[in-house]
C-alpha positions as CSV (number, residue, x, y, z in Angstrom):
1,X,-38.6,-25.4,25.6
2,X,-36.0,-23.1,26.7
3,X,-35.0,-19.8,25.0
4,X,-31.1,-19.8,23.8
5,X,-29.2,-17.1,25.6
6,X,-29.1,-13.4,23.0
7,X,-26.1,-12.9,21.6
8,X,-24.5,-9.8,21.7
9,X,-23.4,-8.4,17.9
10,X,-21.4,-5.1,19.0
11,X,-18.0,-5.1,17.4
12,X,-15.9,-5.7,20.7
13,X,-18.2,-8.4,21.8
14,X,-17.3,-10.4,18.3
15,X,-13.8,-9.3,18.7
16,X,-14.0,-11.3,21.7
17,X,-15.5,-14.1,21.0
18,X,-13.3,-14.3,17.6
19,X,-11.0,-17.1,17.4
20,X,-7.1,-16.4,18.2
21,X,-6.1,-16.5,13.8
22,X,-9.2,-14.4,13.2
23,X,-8.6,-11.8,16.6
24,X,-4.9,-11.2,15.6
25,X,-6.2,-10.3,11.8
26,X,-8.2,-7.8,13.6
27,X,-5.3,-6.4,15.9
28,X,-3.0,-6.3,12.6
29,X,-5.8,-4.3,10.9
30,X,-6.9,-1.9,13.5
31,X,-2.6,-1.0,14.2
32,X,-2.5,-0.7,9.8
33,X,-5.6,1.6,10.4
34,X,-3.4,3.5,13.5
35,X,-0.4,3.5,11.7
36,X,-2.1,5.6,8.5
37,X,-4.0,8.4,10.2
38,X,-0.3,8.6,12.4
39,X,1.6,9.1,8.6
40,X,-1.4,11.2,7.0
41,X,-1.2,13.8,10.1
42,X,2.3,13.7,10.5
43,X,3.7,14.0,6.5
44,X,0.8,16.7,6.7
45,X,2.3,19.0,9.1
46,X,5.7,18.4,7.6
47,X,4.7,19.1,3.8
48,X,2.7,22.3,5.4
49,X,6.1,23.8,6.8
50,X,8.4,22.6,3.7
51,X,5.5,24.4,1.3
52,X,5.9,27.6,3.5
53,X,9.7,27.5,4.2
54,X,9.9,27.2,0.1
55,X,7.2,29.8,-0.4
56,X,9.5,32.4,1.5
57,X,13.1,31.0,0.1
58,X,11.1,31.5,-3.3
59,X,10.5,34.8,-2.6
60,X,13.9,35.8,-1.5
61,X,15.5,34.3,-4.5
62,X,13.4,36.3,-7.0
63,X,14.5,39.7,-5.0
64,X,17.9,38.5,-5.0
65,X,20.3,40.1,-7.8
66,X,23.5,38.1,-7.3
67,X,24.1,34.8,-6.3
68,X,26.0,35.9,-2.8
69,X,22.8,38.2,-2.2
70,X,21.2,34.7,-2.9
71,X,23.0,32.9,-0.5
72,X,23.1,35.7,2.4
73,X,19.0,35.9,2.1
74,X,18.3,32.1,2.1
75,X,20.7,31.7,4.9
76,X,18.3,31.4,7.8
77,X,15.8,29.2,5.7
78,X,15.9,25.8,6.8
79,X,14.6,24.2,3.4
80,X,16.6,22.7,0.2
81,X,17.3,26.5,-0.8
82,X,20.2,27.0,0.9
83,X,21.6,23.7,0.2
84,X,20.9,24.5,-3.6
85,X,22.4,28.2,-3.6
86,X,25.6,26.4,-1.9
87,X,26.2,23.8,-4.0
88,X,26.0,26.5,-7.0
89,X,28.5,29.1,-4.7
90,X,30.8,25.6,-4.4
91,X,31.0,24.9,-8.0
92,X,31.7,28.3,-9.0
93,X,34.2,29.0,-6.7
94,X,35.7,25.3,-7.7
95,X,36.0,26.7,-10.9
96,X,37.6,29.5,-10.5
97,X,40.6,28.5,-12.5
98,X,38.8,27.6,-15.4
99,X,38.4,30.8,-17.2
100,X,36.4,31.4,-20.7
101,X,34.3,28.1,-19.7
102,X,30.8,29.4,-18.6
103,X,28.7,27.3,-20.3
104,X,30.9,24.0,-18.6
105,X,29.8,26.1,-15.3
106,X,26.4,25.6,-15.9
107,X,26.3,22.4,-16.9
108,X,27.9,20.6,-13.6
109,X,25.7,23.8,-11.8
110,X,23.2,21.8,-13.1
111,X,24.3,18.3,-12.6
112,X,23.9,18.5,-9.1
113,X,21.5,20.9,-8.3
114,X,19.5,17.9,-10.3
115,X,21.0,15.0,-7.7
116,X,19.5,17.7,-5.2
117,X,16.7,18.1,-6.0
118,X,16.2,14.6,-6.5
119,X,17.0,13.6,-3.3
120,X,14.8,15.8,-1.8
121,X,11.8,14.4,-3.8
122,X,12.7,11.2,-2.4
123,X,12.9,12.5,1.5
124,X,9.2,13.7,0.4
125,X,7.8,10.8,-0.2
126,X,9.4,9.6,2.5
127,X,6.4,7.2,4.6
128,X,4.0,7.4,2.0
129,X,5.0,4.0,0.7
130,X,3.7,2.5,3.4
131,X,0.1,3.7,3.2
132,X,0.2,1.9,-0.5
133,X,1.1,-1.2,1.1
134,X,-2.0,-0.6,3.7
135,X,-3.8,0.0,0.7
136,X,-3.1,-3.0,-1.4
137,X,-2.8,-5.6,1.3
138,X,-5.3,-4.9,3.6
139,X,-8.8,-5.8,2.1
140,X,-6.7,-9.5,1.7
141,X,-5.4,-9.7,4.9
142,X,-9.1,-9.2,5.7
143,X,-10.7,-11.6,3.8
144,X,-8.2,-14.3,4.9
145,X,-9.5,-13.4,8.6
146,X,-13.4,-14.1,7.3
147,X,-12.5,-17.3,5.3
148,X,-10.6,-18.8,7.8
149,X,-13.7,-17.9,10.5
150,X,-16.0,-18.8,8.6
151,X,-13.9,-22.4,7.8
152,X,-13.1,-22.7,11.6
153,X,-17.0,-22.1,12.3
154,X,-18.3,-24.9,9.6
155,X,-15.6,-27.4,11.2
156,X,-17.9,-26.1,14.6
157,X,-20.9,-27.3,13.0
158,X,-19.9,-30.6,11.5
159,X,-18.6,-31.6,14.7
160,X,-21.4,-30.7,16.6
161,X,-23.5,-32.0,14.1
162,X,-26.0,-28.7,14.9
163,X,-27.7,-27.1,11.7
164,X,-29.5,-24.3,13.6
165,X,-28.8,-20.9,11.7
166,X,-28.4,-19.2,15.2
167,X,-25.4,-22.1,16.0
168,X,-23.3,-19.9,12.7
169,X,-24.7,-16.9,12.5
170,X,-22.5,-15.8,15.2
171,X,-19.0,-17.5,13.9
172,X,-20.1,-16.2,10.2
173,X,-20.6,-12.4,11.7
174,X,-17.7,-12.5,13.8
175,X,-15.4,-13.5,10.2
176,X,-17.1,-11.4,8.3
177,X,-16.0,-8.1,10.3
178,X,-12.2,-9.1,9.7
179,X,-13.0,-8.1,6.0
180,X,-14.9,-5.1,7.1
181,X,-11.9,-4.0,9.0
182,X,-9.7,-4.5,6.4
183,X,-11.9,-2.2,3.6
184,X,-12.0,-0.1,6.9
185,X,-7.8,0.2,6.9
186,X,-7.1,-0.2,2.7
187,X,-10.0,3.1,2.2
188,X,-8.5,5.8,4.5
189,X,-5.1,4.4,3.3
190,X,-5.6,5.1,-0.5
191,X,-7.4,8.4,-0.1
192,X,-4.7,9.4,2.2
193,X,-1.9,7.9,0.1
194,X,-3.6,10.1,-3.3
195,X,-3.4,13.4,-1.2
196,X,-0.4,13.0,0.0
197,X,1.2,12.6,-3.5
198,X,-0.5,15.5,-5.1
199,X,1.0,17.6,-1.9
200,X,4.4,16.3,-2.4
201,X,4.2,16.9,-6.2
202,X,3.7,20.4,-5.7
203,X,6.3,21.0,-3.1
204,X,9.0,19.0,-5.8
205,X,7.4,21.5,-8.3
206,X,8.5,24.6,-6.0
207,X,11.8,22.9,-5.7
208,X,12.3,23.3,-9.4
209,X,11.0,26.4,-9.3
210,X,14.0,27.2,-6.7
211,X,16.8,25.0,-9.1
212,X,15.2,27.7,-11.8
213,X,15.6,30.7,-9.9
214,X,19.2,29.8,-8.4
215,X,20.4,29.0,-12.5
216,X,19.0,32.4,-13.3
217,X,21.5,33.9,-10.9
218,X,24.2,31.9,-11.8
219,X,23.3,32.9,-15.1
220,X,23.2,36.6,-14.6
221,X,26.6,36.5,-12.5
222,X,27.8,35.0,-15.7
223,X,26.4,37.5,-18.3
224,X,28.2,40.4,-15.9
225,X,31.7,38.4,-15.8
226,X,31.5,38.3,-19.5
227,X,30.3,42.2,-19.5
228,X,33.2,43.2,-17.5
229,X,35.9,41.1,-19.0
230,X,34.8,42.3,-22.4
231,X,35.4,46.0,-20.8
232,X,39.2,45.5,-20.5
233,X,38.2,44.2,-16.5
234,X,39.2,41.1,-15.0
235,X,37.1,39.6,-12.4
236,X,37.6,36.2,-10.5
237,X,34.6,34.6,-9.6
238,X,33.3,34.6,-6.2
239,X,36.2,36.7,-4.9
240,X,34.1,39.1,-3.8
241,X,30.8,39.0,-2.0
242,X,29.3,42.4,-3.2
243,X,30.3,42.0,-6.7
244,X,32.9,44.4,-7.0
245,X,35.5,44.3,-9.7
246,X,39.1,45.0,-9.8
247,X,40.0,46.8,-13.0
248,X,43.7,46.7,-14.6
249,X,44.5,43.5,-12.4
């Protein structure tokens, strides 16, 4: 009686030894698992800088007393709060020639600051989506790797006509880790997916937090136009950068 040759178990050996349907499920699965840990370190490092860069444009705004001051301080931040003090220095000076209308001001101030701050949400989340579809798909695309092993592996038997348990044991393990990399792809991916959202939440939150803060200056810039022109002065809006009046004009 002659001893059957062991069989090695190790996970490359069965990749190996897989058949081609069941080997390119692995590759797919192992380049989903690549492609997450890629997106989770990279959308780290970026949501790290945009929380500090809005952290320190944060900061500036709640020092800043006018809306120029505003602008000038925010100038060398690279995050939304630039973009946001602009678009507010932009409408106001658009509507320069619409006197007595303040409240109209704030209202399209508002308007787009909203489409901006939008749109940066979206440029958040930008990549993440994928990691859900990792998520979702690929405990399926890893079970259709095991069934069809384990189908091609039963068609083995039949035709050999062998019922030994060690003739499928190996066909059955070599399926059956198609479906463990799949759980070991769509975990990671869902985890990852969850922390990335909360991280991008609360950089949208400091966004709204910097809409807030650019409103109150538009706001107070307002309040002092209506002090003044109440005061016998007349002041165009954003004529001037250091808010200075010119009275009897």
């Amino acid at each position: 009686m002659t001893d059957l040759a062991p069989i090695s178990f190790s996970p490359w050996d069965m990749f190996l030894n897989a058949g081609p349907v069941v080997r390119c499920v692995m590759i797919l699965l192992a380049a989903a698992s690549l492609l997450t840990w890629t997106i989770f370190i990279a959308k780290s490092v970026e949501l790290l800088r945009v929380r500090l860069k809005l952290q320190k444009a944060e900061k500036a705004l709640e020092e800043a007393n006018t809306l120029d001051l505003g602008e000038e301080w925010t100038r060398g931040n690279s995050s939304i709060a630039h973009t946001l003090v602009m678009a507010a220095e932009t409408e106001r000076k658009r509507s320069a020639d619409i006197p007595d209308d303040s409240e109209g001001l704030k209202e399209r101030i508002v308007l787009h600051l909203e489409r901006l701050e939008a749109a940066e949400g979206r440029r958040l989340l930008r990549g993440t989506g994928v990691l859900a579809t990792i998520g979702a798909t690929s405990p399926f695309i890893g079970l259709f790797g095991t069934v069809w092993g384990i189908m091609t592996s039963f068609t083995g038997i039949a035709a050999s006509k062998a019922t030994s348990l060690a003739v499928v044991a190996p066909g059955i393990a070599e399926a059956l880790l198609a479906t463990a990399l799949g759980l070991v792809a769509a975990i990671p991916a869902v985890v990852i997916y969850n922390h990335l959202a909360r991280q991008t939440a609360s950089c949208r939150a400091q966004v709204a937090d910097l809409t807030a803060l650019v409103m109150r200056l538009v706001s107070r810039d307002l309040g002092r136009m209506q002090a003044l022109t109440a005061s016998g002065q007349v002041v165009r809006l954003g004529a001037s950068r250091d808010s200075r009046s010119v009275a009897g004009e």
